[in-house]
C-alpha positions in Angstrom: 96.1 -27.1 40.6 99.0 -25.2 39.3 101.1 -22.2 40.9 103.0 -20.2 38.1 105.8 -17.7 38.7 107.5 -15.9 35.4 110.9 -15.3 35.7 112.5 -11.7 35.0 113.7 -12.9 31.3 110.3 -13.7 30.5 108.8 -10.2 31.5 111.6 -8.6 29.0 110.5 -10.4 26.5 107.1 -9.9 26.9 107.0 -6.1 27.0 109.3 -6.5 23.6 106.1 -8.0 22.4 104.1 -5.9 19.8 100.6 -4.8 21.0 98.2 -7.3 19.1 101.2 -10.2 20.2 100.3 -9.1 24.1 96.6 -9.0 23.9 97.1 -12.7 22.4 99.0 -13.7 25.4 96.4 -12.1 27.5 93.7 -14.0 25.8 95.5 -17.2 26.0 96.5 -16.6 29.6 93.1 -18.4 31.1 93.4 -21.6 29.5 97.1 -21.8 29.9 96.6 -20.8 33.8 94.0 -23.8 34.1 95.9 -26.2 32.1 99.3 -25.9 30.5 98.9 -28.6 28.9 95.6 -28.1 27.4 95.1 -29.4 23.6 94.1 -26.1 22.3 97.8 -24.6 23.3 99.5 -27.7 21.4 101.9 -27.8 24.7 105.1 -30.2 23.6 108.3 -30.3 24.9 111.8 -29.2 23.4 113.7 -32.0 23.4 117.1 -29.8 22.7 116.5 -26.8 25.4 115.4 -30.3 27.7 118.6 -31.8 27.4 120.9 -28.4 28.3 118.8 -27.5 30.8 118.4 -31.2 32.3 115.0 -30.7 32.7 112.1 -31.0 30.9 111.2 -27.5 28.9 107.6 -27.0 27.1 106.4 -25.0 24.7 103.3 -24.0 24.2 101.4 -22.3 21.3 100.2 -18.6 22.5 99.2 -17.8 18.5 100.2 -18.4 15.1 104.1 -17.8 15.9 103.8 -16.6 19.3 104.9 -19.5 22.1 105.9 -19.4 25.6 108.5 -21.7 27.0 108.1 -23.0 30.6 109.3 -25.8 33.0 107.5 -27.5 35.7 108.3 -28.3 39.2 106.1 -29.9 41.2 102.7 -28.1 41.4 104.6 -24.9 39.9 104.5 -23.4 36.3 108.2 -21.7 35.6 107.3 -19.3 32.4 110.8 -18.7 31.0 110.5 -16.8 27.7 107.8 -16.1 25.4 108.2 -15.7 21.7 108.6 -16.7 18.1 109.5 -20.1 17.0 113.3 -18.7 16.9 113.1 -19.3 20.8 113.4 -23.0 20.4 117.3 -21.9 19.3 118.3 -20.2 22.4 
């Protein structure tokens, strides 16, 4: 079983979100919460954010161009930042 904790950068970004981009989050929220890596979310990790962060980053797929990024440590889901593709650049 997973913990999660979002970090303050992720909540920024999320309330940046438009309306219909939140309520996807919000449906997406249950399966991501029992399994991050669940099929359905097409969770993969980003081999360049990996490497300057020195630790493995995900992505996961929220909706069509809508992803969240997190790390995992231990039993505990990091959620980093959620948003477009264009997050894989940061």
């Amino acid at each position: 079983m997973y913990h999660f904790e979002a970090v303050p950068a992720f909540w920024r970004s999320y309330r940046k979100l438009t309306f219909p981009q939140q309520e996807s989050a919000k449906r997406a929220w249950p399966v991501f919460k029992s399994n991050p890596f669940d099929p359905r979310l097409g969770t993969n990790k980003i081999h360049a954010l990996s490497a300057r962060a020195r630790e493995t980053v995900y992505s996961a797929v929220v909706a069509a161009d809508l992803r969240v990024i997190f790390v995992l440590r231990g039993d505990t889901v990091y959620t980093l930042d959620i948003g477009s593709h264009a997050l894989y650049r940061t």
